[in-house]
PQR file of N, CA, C, O and H, with PARSE charges and radii, in Angstrom:
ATOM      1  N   UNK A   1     -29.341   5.215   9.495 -0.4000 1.5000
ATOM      2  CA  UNK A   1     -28.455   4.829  10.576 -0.0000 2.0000
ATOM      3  C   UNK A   1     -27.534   3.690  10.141  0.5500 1.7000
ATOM      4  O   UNK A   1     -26.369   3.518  10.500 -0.5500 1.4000
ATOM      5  N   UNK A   2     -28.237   2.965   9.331 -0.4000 1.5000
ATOM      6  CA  UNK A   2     -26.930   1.541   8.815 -0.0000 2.0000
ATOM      7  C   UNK A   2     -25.835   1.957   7.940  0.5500 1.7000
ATOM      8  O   UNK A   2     -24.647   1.637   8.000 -0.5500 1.4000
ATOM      9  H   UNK A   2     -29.184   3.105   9.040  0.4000 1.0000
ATOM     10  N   UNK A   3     -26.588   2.916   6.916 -0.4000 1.5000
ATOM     11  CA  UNK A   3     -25.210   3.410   6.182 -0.0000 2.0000
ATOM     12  C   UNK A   3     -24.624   4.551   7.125  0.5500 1.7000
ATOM     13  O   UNK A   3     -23.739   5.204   6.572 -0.5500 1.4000
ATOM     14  H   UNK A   3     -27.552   3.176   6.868  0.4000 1.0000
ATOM     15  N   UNK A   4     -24.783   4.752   7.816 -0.4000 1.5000
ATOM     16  CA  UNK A   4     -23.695   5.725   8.809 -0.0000 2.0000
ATOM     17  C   UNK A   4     -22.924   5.259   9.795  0.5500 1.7000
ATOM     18  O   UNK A   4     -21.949   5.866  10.240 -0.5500 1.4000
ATOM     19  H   UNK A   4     -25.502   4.222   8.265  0.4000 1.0000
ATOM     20  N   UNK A   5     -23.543   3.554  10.395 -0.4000 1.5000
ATOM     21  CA  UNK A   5     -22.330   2.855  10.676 -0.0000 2.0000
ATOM     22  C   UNK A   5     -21.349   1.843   9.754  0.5500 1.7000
ATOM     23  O   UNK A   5     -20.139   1.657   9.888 -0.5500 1.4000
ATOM     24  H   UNK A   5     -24.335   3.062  10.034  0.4000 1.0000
ATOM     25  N   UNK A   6     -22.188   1.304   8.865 -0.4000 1.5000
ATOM     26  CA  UNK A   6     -21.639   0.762   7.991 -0.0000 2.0000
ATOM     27  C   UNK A   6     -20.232   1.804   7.351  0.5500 1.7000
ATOM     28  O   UNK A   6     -19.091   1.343   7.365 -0.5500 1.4000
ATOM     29  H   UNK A   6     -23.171   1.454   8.756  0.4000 1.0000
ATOM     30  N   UNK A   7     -20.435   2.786   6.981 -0.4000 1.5000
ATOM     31  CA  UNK A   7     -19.414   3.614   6.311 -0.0000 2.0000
ATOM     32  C   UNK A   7     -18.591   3.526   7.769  0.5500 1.7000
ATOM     33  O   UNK A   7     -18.054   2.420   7.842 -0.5500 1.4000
ATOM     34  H   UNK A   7     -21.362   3.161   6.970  0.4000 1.0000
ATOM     35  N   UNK A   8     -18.295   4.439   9.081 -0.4000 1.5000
ATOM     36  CA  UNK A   8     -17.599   4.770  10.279 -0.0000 2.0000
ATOM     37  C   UNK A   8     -16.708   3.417   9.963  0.5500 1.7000
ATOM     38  O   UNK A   8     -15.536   3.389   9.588 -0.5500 1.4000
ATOM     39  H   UNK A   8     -18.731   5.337   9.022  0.4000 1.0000
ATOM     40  N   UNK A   9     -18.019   1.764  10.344 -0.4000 1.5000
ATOM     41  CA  UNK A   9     -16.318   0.679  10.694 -0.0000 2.0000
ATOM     42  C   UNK A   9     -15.774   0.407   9.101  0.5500 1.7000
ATOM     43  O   UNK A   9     -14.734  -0.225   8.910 -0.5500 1.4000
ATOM     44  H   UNK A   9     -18.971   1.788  10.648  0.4000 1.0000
ATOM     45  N   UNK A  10     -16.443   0.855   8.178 -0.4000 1.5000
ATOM     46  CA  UNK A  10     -14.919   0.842   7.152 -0.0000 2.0000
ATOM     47  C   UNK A  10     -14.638   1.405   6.734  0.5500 1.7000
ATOM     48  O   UNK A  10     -14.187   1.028   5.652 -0.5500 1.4000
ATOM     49  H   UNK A  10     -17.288   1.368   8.333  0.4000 1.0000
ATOM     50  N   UNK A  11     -14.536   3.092   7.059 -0.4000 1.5000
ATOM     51  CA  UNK A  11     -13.518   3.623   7.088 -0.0000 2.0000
ATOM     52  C   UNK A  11     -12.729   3.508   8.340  0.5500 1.7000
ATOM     53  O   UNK A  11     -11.600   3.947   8.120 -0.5500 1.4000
ATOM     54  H   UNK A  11     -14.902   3.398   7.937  0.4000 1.0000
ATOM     55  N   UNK A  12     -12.867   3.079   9.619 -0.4000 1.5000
ATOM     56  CA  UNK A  12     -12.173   2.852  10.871 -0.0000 2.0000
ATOM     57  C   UNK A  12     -11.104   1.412  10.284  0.5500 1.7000
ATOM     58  O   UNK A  12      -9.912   1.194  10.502 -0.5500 1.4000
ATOM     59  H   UNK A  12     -13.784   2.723   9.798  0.4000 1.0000
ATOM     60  N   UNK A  13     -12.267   0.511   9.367 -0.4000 1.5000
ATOM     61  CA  UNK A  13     -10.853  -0.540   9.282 -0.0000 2.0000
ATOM     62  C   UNK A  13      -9.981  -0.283   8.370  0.5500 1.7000
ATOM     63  O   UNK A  13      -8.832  -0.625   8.652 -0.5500 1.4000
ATOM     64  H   UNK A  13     -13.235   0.688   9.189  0.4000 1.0000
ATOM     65  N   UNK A  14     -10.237   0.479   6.820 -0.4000 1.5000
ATOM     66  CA  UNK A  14      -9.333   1.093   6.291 -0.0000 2.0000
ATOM     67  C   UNK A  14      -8.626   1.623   6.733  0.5500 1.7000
ATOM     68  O   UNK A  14      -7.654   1.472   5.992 -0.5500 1.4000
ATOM     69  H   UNK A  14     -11.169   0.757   6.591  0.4000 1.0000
ATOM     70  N   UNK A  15      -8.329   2.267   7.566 -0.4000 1.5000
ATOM     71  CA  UNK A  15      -7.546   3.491   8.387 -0.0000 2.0000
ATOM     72  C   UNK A  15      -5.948   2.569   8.809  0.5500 1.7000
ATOM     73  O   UNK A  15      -4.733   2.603   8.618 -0.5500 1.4000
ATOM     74  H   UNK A  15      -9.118   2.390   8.167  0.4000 1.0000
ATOM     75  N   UNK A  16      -7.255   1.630   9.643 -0.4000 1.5000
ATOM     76  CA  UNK A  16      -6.312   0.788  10.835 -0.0000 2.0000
ATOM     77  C   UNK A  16      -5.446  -0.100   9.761  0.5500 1.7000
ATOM     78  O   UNK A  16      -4.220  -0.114   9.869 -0.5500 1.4000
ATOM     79  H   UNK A  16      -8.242   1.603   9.798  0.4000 1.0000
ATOM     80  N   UNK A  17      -6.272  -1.033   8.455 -0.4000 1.5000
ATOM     81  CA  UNK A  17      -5.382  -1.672   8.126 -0.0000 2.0000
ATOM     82  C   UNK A  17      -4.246  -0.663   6.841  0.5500 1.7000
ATOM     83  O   UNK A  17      -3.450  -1.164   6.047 -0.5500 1.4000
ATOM     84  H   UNK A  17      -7.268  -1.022   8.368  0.4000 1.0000
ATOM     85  N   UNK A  18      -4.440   0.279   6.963 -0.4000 1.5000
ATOM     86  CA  UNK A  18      -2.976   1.267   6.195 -0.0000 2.0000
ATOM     87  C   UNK A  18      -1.996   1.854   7.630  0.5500 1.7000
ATOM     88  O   UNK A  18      -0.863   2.312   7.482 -0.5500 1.4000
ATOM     89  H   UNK A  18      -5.086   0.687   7.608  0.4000 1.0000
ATOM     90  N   UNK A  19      -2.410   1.781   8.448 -0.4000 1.5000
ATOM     91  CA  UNK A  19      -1.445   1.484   9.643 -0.0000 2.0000
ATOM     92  C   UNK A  19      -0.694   0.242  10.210  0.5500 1.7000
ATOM     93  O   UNK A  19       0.121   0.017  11.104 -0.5500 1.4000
ATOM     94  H   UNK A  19      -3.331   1.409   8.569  0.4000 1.0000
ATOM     95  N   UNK A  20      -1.534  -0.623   9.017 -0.4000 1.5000
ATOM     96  CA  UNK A  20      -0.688  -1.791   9.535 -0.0000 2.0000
ATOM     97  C   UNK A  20      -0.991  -2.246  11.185  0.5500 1.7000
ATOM     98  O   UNK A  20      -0.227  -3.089  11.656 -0.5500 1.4000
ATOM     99  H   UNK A  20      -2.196  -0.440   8.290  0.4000 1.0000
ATOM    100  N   UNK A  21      -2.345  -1.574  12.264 -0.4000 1.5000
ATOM    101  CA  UNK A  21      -1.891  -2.274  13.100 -0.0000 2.0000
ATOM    102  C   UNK A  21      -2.988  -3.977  13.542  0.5500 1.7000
ATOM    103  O   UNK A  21      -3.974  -4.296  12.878 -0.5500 1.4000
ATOM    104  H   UNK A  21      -2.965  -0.890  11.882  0.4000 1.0000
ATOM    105  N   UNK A  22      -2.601  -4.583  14.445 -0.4000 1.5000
ATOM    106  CA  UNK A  22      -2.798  -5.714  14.536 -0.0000 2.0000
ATOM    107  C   UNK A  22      -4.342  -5.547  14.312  0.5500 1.7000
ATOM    108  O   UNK A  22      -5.009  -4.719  14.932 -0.5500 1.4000
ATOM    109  H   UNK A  22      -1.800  -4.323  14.986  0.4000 1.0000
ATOM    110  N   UNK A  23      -4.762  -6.256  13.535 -0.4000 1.5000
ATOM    111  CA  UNK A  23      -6.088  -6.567  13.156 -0.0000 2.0000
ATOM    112  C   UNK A  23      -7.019  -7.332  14.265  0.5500 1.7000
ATOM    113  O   UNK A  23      -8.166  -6.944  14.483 -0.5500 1.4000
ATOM    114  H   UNK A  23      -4.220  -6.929  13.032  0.4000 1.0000
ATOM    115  N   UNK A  24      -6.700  -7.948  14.643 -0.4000 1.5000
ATOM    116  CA  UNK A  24      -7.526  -9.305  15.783 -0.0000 2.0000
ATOM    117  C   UNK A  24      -7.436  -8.623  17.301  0.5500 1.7000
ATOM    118  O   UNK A  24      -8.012  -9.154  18.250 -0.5500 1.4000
ATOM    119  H   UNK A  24      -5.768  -8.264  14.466  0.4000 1.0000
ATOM    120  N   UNK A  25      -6.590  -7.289  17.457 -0.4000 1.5000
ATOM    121  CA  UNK A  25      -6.550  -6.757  18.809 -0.0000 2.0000
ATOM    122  C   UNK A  25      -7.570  -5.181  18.580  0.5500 1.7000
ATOM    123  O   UNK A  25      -8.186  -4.551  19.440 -0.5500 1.4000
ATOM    124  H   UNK A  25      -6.122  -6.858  16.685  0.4000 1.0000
ATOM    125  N   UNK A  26      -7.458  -4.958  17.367 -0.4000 1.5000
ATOM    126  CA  UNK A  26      -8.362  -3.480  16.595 -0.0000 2.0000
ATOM    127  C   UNK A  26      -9.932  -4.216  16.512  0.5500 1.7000
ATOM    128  O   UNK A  26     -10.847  -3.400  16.624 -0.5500 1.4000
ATOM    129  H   UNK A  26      -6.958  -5.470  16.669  0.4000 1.0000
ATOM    130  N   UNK A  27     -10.229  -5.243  16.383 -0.4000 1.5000
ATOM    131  CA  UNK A  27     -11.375  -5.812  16.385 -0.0000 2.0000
ATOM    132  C   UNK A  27     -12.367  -6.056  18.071  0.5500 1.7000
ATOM    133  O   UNK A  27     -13.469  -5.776  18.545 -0.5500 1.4000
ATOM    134  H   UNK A  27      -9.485  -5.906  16.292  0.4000 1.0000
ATOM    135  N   UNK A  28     -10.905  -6.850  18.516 -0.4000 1.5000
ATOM    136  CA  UNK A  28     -11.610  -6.705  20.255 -0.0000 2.0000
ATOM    137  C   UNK A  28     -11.344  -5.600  20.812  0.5500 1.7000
ATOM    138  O   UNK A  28     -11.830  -5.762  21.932 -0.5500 1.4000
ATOM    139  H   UNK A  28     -10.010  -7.078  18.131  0.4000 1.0000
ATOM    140  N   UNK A  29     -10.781  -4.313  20.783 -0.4000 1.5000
ATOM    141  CA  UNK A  29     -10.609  -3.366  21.372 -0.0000 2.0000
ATOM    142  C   UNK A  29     -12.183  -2.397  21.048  0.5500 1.7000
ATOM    143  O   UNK A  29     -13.045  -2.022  21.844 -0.5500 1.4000
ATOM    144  H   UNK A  29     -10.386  -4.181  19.873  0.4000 1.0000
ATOM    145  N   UNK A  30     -12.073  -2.220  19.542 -0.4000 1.5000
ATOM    146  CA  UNK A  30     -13.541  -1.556  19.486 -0.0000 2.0000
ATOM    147  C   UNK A  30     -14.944  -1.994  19.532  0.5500 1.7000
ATOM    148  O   UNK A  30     -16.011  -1.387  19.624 -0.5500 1.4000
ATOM    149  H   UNK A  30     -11.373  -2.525  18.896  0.4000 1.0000
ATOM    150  N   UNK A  31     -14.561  -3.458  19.422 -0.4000 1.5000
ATOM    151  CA  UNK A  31     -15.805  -4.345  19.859 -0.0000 2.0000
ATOM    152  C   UNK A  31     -16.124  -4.664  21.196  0.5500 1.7000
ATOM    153  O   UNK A  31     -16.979  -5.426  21.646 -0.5500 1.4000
ATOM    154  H   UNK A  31     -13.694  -3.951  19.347  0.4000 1.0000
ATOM    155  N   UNK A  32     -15.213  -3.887  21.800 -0.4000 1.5000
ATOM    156  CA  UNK A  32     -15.951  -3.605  23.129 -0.0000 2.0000
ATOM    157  C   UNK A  32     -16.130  -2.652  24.245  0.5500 1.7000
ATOM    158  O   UNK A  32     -16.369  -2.872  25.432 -0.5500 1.4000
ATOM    159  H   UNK A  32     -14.518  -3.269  21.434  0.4000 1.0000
ATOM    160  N   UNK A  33     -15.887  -1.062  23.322 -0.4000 1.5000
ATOM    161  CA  UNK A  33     -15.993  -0.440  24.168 -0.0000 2.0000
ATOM    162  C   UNK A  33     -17.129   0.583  23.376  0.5500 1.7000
ATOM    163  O   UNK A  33     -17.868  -0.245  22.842 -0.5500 1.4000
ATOM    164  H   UNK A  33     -15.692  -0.883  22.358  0.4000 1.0000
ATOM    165  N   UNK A  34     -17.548   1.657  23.093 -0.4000 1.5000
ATOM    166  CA  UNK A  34     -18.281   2.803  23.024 -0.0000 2.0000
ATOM    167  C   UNK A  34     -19.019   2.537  21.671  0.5500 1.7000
ATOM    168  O   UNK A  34     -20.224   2.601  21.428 -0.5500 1.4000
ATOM    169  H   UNK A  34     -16.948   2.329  23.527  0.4000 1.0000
ATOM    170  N   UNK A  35     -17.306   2.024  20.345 -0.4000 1.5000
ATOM    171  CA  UNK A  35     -17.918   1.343  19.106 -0.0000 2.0000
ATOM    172  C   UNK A  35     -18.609   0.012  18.814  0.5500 1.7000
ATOM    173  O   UNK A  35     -19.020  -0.416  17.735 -0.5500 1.4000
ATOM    174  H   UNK A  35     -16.327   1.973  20.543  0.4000 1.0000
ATOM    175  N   UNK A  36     -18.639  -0.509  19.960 -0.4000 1.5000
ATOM    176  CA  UNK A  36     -19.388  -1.884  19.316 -0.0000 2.0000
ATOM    177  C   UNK A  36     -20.546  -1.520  18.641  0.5500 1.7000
ATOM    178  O   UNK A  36     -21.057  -0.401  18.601 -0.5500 1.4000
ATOM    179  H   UNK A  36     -18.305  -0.162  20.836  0.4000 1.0000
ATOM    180  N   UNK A  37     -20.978  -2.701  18.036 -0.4000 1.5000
ATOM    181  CA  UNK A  37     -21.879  -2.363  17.178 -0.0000 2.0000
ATOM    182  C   UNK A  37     -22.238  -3.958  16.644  0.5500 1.7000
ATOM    183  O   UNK A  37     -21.239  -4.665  16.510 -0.5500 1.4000
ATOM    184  H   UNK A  37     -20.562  -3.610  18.069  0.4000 1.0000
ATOM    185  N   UNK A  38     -23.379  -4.509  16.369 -0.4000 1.5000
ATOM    186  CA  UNK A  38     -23.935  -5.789  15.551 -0.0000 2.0000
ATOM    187  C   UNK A  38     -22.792  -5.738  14.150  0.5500 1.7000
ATOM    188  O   UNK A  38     -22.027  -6.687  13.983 -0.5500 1.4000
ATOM    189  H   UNK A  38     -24.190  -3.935  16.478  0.4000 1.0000
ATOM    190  N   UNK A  39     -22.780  -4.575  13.226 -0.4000 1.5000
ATOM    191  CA  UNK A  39     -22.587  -4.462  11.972 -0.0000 2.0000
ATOM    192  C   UNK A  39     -20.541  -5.360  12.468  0.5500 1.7000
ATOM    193  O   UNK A  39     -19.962  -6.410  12.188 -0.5500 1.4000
ATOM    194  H   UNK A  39     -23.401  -3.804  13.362  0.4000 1.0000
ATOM    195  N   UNK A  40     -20.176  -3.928  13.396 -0.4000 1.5000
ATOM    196  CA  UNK A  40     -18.838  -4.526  13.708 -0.0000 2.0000
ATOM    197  C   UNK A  40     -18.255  -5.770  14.079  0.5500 1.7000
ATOM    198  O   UNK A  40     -17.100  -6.125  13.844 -0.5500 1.4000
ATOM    199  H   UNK A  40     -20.646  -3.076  13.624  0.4000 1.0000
ATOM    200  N   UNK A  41     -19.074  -6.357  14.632 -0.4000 1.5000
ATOM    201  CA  UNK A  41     -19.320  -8.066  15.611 -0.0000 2.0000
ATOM    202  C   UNK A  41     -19.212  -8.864  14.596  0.5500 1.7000
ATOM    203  O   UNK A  41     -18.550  -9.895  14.710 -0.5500 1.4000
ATOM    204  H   UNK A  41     -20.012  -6.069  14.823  0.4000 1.0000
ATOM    205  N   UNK A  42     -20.045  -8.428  13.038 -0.4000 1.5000
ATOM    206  CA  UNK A  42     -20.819  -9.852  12.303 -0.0000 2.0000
ATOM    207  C   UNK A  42     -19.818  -9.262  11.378  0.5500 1.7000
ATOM    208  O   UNK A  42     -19.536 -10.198  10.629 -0.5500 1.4000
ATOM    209  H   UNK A  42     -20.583  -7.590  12.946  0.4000 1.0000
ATOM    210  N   UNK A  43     -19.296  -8.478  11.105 -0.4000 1.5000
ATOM    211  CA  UNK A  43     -18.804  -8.127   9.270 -0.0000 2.0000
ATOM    212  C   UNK A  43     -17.129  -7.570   9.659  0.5500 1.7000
ATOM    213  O   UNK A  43     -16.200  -7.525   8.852 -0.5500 1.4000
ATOM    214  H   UNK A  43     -19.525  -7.718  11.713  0.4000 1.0000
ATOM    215  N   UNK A  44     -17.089  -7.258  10.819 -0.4000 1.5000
ATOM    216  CA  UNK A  44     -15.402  -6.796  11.038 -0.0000 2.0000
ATOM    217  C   UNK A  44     -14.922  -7.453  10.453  0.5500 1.7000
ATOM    218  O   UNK A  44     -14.723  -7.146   9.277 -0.5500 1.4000
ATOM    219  H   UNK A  44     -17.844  -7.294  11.474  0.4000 1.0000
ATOM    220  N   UNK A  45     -14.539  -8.540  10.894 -0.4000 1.5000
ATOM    221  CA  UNK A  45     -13.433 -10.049  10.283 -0.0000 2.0000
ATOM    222  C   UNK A  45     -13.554 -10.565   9.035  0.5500 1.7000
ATOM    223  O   UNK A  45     -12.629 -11.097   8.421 -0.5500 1.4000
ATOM    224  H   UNK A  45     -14.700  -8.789  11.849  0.4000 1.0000
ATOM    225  N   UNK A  46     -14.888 -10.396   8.557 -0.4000 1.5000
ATOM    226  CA  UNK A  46     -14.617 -10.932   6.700 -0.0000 2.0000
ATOM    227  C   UNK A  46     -14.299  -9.493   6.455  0.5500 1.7000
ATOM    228  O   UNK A  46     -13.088  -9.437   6.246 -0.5500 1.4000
ATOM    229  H   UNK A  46     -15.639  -9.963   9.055  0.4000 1.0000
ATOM    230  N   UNK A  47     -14.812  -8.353   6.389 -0.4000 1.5000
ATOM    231  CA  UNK A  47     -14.228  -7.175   5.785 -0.0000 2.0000
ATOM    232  C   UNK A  47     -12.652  -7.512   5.769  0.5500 1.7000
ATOM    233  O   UNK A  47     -11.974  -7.658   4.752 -0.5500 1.4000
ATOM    234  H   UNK A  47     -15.796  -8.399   6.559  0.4000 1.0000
ATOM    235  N   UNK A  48     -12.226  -7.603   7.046 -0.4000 1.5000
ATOM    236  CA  UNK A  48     -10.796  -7.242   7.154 -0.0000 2.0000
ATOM    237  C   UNK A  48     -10.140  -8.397   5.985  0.5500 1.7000
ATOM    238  O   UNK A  48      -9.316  -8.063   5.133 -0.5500 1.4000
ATOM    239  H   UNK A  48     -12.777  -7.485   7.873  0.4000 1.0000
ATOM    240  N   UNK A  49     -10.516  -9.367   6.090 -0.4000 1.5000
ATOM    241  CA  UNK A  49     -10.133 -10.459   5.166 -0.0000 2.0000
ATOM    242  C   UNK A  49     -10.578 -10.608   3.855  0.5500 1.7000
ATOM    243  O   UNK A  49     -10.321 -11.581   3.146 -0.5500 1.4000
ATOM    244  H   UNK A  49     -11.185  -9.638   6.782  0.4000 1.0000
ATOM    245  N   UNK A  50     -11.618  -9.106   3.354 -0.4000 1.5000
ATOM    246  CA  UNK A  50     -11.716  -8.906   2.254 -0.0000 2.0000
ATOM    247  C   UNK A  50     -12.968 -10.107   1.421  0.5500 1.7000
ATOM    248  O   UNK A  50     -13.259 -10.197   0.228 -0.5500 1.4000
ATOM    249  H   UNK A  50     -11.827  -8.315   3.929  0.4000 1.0000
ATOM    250  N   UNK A  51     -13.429 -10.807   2.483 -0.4000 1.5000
ATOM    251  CA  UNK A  51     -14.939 -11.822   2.096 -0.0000 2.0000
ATOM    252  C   UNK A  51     -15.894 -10.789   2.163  0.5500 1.7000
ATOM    253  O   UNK A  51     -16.543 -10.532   3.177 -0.5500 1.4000
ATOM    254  H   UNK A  51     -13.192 -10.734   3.452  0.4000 1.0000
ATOM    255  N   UNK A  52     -15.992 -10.141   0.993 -0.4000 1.5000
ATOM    256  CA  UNK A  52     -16.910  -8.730   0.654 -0.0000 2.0000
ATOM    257  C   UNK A  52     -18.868  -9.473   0.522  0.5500 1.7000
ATOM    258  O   UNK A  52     -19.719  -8.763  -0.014 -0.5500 1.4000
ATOM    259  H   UNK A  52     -15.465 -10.350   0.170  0.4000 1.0000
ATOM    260  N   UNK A  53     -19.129 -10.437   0.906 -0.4000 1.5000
ATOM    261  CA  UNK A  53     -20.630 -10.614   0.250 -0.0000 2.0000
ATOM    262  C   UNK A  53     -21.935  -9.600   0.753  0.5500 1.7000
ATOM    263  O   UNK A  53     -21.824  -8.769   1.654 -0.5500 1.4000
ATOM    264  H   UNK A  53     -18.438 -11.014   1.342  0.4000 1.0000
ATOM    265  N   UNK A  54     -22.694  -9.755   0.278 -0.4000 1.5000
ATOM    266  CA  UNK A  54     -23.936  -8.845   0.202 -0.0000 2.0000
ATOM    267  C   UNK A  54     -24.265  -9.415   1.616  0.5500 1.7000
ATOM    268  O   UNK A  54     -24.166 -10.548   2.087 -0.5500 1.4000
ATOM    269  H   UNK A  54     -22.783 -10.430  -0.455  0.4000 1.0000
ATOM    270  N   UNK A  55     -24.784  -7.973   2.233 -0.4000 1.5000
ATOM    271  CA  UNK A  55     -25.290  -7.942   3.444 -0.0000 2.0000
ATOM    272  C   UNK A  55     -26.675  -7.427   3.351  0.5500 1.7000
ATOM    273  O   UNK A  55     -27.684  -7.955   3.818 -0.5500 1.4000
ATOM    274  H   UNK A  55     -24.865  -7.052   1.851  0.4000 1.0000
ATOM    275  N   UNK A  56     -26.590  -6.425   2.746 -0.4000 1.5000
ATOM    276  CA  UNK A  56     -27.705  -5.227   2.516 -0.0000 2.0000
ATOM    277  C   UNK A  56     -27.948  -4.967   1.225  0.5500 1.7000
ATOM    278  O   UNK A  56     -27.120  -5.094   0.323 -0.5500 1.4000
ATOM    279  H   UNK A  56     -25.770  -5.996   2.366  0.4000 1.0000
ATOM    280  N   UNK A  57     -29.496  -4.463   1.058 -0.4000 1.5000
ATOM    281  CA  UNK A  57     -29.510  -4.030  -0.399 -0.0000 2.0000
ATOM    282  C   UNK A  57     -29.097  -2.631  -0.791  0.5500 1.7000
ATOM    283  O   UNK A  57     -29.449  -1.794   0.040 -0.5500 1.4000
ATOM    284  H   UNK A  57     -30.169  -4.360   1.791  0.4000 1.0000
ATOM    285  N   UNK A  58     -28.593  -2.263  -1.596 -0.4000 1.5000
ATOM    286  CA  UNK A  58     -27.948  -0.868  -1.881 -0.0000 2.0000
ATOM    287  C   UNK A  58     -28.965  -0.236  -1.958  0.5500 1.7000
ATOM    288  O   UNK A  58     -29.073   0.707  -1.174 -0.5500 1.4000
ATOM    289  H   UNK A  58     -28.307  -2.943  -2.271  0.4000 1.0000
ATOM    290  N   UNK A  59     -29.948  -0.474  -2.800 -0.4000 1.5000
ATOM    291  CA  UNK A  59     -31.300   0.042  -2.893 -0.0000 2.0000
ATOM    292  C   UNK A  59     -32.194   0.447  -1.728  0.5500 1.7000
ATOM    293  O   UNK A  59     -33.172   1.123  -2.045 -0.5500 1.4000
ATOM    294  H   UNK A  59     -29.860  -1.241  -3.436  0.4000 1.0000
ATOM    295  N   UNK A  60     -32.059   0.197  -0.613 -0.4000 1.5000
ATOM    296  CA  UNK A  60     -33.022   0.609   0.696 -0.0000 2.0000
ATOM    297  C   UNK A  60     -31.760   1.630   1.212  0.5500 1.7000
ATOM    298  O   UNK A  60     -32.094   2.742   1.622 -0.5500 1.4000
ATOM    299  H   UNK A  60     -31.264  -0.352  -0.356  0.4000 1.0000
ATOM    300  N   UNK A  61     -30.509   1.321   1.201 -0.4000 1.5000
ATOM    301  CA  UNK A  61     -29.853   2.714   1.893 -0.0000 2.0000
ATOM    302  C   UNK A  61     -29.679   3.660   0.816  0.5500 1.7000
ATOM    303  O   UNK A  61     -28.727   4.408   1.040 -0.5500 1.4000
ATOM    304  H   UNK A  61     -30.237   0.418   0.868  0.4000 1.0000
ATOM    305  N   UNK A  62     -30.208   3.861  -0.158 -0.4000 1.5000
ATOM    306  CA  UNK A  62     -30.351   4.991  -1.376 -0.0000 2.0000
ATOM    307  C   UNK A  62     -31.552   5.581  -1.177  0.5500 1.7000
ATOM    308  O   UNK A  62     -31.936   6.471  -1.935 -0.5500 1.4000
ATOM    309  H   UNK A  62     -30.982   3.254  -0.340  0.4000 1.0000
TER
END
């Protein structure tokens, strides 16, 4: 289940940021309706800003 949301919000923020659209309104819009999610809440905003650090071990979602 983590790597199946983990993958959804980044490919959802990839998407959004090659659309160019506003980042800080794409964050509260899906963070609060059907997609919220812990993963989206805590890691949206460094993803988007590209602060990539270890969250998870690769090894338990393999």
């Amino acid at each position: 289940m983590i790597a199946g949301i983990a993958a959804a919000v980044t490919e959802a923020l990839a998407f959004s940021k090659k659309l160019k659209l506003p980042t800080n309104q794409l964050l509260e819009v899906l963070g609060g309706g059907a997609t919220a999610s812990w993963f989206m809440a805590h890691r949206g905003q460094s993803m988007l800003e590209e602060r990539l650090s270890e969250g998870f071990k690769l090894s338990l979602l393999l």
